[in-house]
C-alpha positions as CSV (number, residue, x, y, z in Angstrom):
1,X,143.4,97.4,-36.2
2,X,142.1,100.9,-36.7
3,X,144.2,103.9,-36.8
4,X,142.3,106.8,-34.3
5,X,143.8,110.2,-35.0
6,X,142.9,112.3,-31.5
7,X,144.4,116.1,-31.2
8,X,143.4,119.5,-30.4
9,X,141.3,121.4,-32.5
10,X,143.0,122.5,-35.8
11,X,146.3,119.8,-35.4
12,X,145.5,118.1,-38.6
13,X,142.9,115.5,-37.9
14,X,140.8,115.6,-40.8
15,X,143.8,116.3,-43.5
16,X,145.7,113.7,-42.0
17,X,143.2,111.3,-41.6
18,X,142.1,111.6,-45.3
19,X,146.0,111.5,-46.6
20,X,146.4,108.2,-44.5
21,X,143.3,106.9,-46.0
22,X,144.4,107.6,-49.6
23,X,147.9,106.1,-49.0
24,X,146.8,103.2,-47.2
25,X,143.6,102.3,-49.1
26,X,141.4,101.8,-45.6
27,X,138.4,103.6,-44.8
28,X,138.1,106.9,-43.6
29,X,135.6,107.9,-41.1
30,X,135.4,111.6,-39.2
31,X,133.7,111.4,-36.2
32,X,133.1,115.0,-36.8
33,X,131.1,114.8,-39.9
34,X,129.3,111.8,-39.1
35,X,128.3,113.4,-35.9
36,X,127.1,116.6,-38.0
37,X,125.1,114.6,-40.4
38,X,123.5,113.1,-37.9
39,X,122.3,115.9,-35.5
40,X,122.6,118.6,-37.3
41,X,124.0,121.8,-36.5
42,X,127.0,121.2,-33.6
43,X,127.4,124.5,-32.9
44,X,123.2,125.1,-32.4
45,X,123.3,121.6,-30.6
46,X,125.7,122.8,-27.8
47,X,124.1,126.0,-27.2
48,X,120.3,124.5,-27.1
49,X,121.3,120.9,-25.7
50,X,124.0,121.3,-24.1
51,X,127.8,119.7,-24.7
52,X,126.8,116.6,-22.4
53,X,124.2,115.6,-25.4
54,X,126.4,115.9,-28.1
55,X,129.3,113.7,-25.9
56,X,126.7,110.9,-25.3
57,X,126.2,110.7,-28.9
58,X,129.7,111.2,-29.7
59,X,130.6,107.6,-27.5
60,X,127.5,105.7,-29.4
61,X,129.4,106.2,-32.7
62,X,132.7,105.3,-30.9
63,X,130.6,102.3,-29.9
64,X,130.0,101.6,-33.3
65,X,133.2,102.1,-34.8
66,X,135.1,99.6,-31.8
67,X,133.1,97.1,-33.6
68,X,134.9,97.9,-36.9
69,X,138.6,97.0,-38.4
70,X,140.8,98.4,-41.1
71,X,139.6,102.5,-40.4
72,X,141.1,105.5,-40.5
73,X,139.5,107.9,-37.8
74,X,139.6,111.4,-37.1
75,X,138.4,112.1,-34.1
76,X,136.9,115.2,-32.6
77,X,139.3,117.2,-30.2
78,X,137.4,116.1,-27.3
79,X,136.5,112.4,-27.4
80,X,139.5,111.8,-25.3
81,X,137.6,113.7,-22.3
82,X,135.5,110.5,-21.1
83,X,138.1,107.5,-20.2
84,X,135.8,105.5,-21.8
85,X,135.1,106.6,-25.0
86,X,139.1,106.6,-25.6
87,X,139.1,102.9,-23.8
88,X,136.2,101.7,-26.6
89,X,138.4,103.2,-29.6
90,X,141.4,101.7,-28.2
91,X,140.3,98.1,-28.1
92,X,140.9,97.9,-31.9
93,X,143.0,100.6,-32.6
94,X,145.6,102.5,-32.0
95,X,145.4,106.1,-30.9
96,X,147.9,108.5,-32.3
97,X,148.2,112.3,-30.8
98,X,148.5,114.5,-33.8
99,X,150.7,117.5,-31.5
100,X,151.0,121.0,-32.6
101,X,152.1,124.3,-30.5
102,X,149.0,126.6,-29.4
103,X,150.6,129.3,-32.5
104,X,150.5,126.7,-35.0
105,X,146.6,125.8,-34.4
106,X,145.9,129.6,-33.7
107,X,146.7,130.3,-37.1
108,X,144.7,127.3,-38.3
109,X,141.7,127.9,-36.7
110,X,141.7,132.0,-37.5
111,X,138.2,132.7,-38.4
112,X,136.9,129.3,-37.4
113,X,132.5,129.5,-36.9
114,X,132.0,125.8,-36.5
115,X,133.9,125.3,-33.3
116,X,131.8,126.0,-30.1
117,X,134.0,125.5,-27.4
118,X,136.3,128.1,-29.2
119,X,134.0,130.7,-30.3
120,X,134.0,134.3,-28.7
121,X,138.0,135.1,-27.4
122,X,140.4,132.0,-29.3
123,X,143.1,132.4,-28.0
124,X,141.8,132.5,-24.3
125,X,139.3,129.3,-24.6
126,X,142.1,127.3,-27.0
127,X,144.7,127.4,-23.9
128,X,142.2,126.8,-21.4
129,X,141.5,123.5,-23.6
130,X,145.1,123.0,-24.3
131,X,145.4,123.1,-19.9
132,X,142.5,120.9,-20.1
133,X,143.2,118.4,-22.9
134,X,146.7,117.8,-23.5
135,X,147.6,115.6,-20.7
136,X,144.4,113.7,-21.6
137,X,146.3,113.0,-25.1
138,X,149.4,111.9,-24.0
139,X,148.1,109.3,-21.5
140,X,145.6,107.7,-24.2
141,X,148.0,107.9,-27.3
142,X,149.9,105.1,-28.6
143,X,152.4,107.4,-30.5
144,X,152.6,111.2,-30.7
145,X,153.4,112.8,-34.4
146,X,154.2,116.8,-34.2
147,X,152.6,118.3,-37.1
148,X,153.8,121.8,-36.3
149,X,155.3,123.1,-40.2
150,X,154.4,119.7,-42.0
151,X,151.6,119.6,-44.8
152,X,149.0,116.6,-44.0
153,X,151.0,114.4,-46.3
154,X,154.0,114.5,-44.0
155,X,152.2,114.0,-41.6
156,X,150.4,110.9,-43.1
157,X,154.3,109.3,-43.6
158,X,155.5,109.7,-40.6
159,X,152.6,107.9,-39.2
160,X,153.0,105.4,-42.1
161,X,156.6,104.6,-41.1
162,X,156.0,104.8,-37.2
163,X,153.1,101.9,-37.9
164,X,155.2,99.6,-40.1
């Protein structure tokens, strides 16, 4: 059973994922970085290619990783958009919602570059996400964890404890 980590931008994903992984011993895989190493530049990719590219590539890896057991995954904050990317993680795993409040992942993501559906006015394009995204979350997770004033470690218990 994989553990899938999906949340907005800036909840915790990675840091989470990475203190689960330490604490549990399984691998750790971002979906993120494997994307980037991959293709490139995300932010160039979106703005030559188009987001629909990077999405198709995005469900391949999630492809990939259904296949697998035992992983920690951080996800990036939109691979919940397509019903079936979220269906193919969740055949072997479970999907926990990392939640935070739009002022705790405003502050996290203050001076953010690498984010292209954020760049230009942040606070304007993160709620219109938030509007967007956060019912998408709740219907696919397994279990919600609020991160909002918890380090990743926190975090990483309270997941430990509500998976035991």
């Amino acid at each position: 059973m994989n553990w899938v980590l999906i949340g907005m931008p800036g909840a915790g994903k990675t840091a989470v994922g990475r203190e689960l992984a330490l604490l549990t011993g399984r691998e750790f895989v971002d979906t993120d970085e494997v994307l980037s190493s991959r293709l490139g530049d995300i932010v160039a990719l979106f703005r030559d290619r188009g987001e629909d590219v990077f999405r198709a590539e995005e469900e391949q890896l999630c492809r990939g990783i259904a296949q697998r057991e035992g992983l920690i995954v951080a996800t990036g904050g939109g691979t919940v958009q397509c019903g079936e990317t979220a269906a193919l993680l969740k055949e072997r795993g479970k999907l926990i919602f990392l939640r935070a409040t739009e002022a705790t992942l405003l502050s996290r993501l203050k001076g953010c570059k690498d984010r292209p559906l954020l760049m230009g006015d942040l606070k304007k394009n993160l709620s219109a996400l938030m509007e967007t995204r956060l019912g998408q979350y709740e219907r696919a997770a397994d279990l919600a964890v609020d991160t909002d004033g918890l380090s990743a470690k926190a975090v990483a218990k309270k997941i430990l404890e509500a998976m035991e």
